[in-house]
C-alpha positions in Angstrom: 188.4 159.3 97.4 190.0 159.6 101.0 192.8 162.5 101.2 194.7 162.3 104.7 194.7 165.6 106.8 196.7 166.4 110.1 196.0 164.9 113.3 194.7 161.8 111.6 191.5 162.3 110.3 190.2 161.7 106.8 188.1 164.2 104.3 185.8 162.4 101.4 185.8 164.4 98.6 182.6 164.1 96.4 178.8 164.0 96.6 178.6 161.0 99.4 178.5 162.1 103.1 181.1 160.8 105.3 180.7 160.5 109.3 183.6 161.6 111.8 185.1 159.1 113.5 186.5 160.0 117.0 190.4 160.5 117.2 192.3 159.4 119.8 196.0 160.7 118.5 196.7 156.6 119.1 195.4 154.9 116.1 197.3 153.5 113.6 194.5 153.1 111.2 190.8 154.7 110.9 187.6 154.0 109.3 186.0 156.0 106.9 181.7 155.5 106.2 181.5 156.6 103.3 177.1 156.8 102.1 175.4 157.7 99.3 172.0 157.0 97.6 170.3 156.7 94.3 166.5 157.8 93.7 164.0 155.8 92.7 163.5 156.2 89.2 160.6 155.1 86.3 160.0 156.7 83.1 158.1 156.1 79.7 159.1 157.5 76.3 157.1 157.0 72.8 153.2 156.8 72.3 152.2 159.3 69.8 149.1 158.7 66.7 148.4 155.3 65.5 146.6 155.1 62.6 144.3 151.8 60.9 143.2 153.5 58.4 139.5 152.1 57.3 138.1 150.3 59.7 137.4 147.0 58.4 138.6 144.5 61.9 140.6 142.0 62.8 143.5 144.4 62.2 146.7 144.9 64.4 149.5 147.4 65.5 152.7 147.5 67.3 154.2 150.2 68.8 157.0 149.6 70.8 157.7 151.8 73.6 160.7 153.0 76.2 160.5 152.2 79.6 163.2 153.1 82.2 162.8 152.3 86.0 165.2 151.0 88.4 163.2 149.9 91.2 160.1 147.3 91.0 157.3 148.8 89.1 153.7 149.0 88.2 152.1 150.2 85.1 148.8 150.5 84.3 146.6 150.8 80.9 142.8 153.2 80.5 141.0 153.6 77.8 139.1 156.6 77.6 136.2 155.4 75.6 136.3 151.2 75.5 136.8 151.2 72.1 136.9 153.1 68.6 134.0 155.0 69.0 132.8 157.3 66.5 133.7 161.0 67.1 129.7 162.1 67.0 127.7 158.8 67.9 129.8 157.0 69.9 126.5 154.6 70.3 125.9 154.0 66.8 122.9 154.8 64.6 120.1 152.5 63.7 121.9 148.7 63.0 125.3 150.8 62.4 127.7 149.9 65.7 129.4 153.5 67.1 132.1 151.7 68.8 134.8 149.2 67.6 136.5 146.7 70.1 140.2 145.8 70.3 142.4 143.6 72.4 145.6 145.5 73.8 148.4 143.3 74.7 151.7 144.4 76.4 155.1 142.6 76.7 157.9 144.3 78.8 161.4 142.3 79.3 162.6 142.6 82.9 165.2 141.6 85.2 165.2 139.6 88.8 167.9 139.8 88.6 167.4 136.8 85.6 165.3 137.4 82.2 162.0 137.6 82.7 158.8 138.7 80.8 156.1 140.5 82.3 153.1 140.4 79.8 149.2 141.1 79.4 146.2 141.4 77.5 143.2 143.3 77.9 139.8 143.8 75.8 138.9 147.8 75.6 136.0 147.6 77.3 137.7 146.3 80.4 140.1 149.1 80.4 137.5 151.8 81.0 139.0 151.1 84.2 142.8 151.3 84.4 144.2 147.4 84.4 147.7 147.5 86.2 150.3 144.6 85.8 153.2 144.6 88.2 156.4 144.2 87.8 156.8 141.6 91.3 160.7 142.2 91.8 162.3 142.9 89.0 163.0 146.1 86.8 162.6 147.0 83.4 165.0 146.0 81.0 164.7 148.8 78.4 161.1 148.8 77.2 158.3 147.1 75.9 155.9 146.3 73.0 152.3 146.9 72.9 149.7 145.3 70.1 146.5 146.1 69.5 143.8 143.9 67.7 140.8 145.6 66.5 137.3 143.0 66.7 135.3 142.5 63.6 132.3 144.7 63.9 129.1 142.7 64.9 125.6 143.2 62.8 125.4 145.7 60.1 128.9 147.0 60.7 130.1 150.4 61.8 128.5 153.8 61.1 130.7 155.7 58.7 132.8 158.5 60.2 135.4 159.2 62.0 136.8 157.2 64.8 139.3 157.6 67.7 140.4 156.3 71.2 143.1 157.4 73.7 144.9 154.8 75.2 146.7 156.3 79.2 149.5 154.2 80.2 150.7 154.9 83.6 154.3 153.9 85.2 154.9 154.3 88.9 158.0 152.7 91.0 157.4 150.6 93.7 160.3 151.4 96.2 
């Protein structure tokens, strides 16, 4: 918004700066710069409990979660333990496997500014260190999807008892 004052200079009314522009009492127009800026932004919303139940493999999940960013981004996936691993003996006991294997895969829509897909998959053990997908240019487009696969339990099967894993997901913008 550009209000005129006396002696022909201009005022910008709002958040954006504006820089003077020299008066020479001649001109019969001016120039106004008018500047602003918008942060870099990237945030994730959802995760929470997921729950299989017992144990048996081969079973699957979806969780979809919220993703806003708009700027280029990377996010990143960590599990903490490679696996459902039994809360006592994460290494199992006798034939009786502690630790239950799964596949993570992620699918996040994004724009370049066309559609895109940026997608993913990952076996838990390979996540005991964090796996980051990038975005390249383009931003999120609202959210994404994440499935997770559990393996069929090799040998005698799994020790009985309670399992659990925590899955980190990490966003950070790229500016």
């Amino acid at each position: 918004l550009v209000s005129p004052l006396r002696g022909g200079s201009a005022a910008v009314a709002g958040t954006a700066s504006a820089e003077p522009m020299r008066d020479s009492g001649l001109a019969s127009s001016l120039d106004v710069i008018v500047k602003g800026r918008i942060a870099p932004d990237c945030r994730l919303s959802g995760g929470g409990d997921v729950n299989f139940g017992e144990l048996t493999g081969g079973q699957q999940v979806e969780a979809d979660f919220g993703l806003s960013c708009n700027v280029p981004f990377d996010i990143s996936f960590q599990s903490q333990r490679g696996g459902l691993a039994h809360t006592t003996r994460p290494r199992g006991e006798g034939p009786f496997a502690g630790t239950l294997g799964y596949t993570l895969s992620v699918v996040i829509p994004t724009m370049r500014p066309e559609a895109a897909v940026l997608a993913g998959a990952f076996n838990s053990e390979n996540l005991i260190a964090a796996k980051t997908l990038s975005s390249g240019e383009g931003i999120a487009k609202g959210g994404g999807r994440i499935q997770i696969r559990t393996n069929r339990p090799e040998g005698a099967g799994l020790l009985a008892g309670e399992y659990s894993e925590v899955l980190n997901v990490t966003i950070a913008p790229r500016v």
